[in-house]
N, C-alpha and C positions, 0 to 999 in steps of 0.2 A: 946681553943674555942671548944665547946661541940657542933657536926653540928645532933644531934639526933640521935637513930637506924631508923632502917628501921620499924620497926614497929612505931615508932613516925609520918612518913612520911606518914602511909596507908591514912586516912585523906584526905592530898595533893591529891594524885593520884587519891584519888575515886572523889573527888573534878575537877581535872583534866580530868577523863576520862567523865564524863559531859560535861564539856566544850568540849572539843574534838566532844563529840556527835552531842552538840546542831550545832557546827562548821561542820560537816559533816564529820567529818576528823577519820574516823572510823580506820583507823590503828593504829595511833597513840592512839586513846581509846580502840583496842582491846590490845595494850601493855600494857596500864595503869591498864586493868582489870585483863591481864593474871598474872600481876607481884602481885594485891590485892587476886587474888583468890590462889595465890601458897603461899603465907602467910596465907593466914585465907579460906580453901576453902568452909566450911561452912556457911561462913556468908551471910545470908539473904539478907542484902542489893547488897553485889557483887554478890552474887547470880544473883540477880532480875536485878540488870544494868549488865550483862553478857546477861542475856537473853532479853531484851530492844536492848542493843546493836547489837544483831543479828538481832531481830523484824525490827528493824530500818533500817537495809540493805534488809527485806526480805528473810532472810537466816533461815526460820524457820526451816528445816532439822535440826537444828545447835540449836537452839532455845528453840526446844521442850524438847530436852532432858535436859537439864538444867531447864527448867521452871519446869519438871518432879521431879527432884531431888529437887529441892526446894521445892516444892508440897509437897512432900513425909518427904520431914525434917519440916515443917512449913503449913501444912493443912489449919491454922486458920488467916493465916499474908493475910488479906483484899488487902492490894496494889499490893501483887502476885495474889491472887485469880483473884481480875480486870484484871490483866494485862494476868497472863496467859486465861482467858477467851474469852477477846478480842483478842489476836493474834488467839486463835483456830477459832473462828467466823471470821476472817480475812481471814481463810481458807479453810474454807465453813465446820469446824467442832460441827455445835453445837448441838449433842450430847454430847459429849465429855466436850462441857462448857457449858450444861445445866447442868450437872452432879457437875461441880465442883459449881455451882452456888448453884443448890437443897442442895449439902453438907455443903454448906457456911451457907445457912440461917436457918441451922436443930441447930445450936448454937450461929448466931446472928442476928441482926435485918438488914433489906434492905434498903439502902438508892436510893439517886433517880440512880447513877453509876450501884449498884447492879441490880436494877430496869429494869434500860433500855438494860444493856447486858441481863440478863434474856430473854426478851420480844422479844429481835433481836432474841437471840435461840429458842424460841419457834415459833416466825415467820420462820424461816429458816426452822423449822420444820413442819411448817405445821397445828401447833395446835393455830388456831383463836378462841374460845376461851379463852383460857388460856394466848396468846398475850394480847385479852382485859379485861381481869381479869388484868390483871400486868401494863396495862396502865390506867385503874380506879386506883390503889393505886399508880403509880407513878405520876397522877398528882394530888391526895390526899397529898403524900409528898412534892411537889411542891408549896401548900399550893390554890390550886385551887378545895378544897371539895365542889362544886357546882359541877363542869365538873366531877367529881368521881363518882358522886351521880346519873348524868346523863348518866354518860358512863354505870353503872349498869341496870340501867332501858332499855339501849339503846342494853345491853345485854341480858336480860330477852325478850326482842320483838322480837329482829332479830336472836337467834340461838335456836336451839331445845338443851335444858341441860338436862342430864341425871340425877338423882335423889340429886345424891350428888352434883355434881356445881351448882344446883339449890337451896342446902338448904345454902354452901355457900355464893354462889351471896345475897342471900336475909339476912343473917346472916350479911356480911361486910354492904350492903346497909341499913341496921337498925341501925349499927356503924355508919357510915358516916353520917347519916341524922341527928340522937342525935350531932351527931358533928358540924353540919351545924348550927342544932338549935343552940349549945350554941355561935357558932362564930357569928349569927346573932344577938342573944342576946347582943352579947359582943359590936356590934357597933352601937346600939341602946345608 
């Protein structure tokens, strides 16, 4: 009877150390990780549930430096990017995941996740503005281009924009309104 390698088994464990997590029972899922990552210490996925795993205790010390490494091997892998962005903003970093977010969307598109950590880091930062710039397209993606279209207009009245957010603002709000038109068209 043939009980698998250990590699056969990785699977199970990462399988396992999930459970473990959702259970609370983090010891038991830091063994499950320690023992997938001494196998494969590259892989992305243990990677990402190594560093989850920590997040979930609050043990970002522990955290970062792995979300880092992962970073650093995998720039473009979306579910690290959210995830390391949010723990940073967890911890009052967001420069640090404004940064990793502006790098994300320099070669893909923003969804509403992308969107709304964005938006927390530029709040946290301080730039109102650019929070309601990122909250007119997120609830464009949301599929609410009336409130985008409003939230624009609602930009242009209440903040003083300096030459360039102003040719933007007025650039997406031309987009979004042709948009509007054909959605309105479309339920006619």
């Amino acid at each position: 009877k043939h009980n698998g390698s250990a590699e056969d088994k990785l699977p199970v464990r990462y399988g396992l150390a999930h459970a473990y997590m959702a259970a609370n029972e983090y010891q038991r899922a830091d063994q499950q990780v320690g023992i997938l990552l001494e196998h494969s210490p590259d892989n992305i996925a243990y990677l990402l549930l190594a560093a989850k795993l920590q997040t979930q205790q609050s043990k970002y010390n522990t955290a970062f430096p792995i979300y880092e490494k992962a970073y650093q091997l995998y720039p473009d892998y979306r579910p690290l990017t959210l995830a390391y962005s949010r723990a940073l903003l967890d911890v009052g970093n967001a420069k640090k995941a404004r940064e990793l977010l502006k790098n994300y969307e320099r070669h893909h598109t923003h969804d509403l996740q992308s969107y709304s950590l964005l938006g927390q880091a530029e709040a946290m930062l301080g730039n109102e503005i650019e929070t309601a710039i990122l909250q007119a397209e997120y609830y464009f993606l949301a599929g609410e281009t009336r409130l985008a279209v409003d939230k624009l207009k609602f930009i242009k009245q209440q903040y003083r924009l300096d030459y360039y957010q102003e040719q933007r603002v007025d650039a997406r709000m031309a987009e979004l309104q042709y948009e509007l038109e054909l959605e309105e068209d479309i339920k006619i």
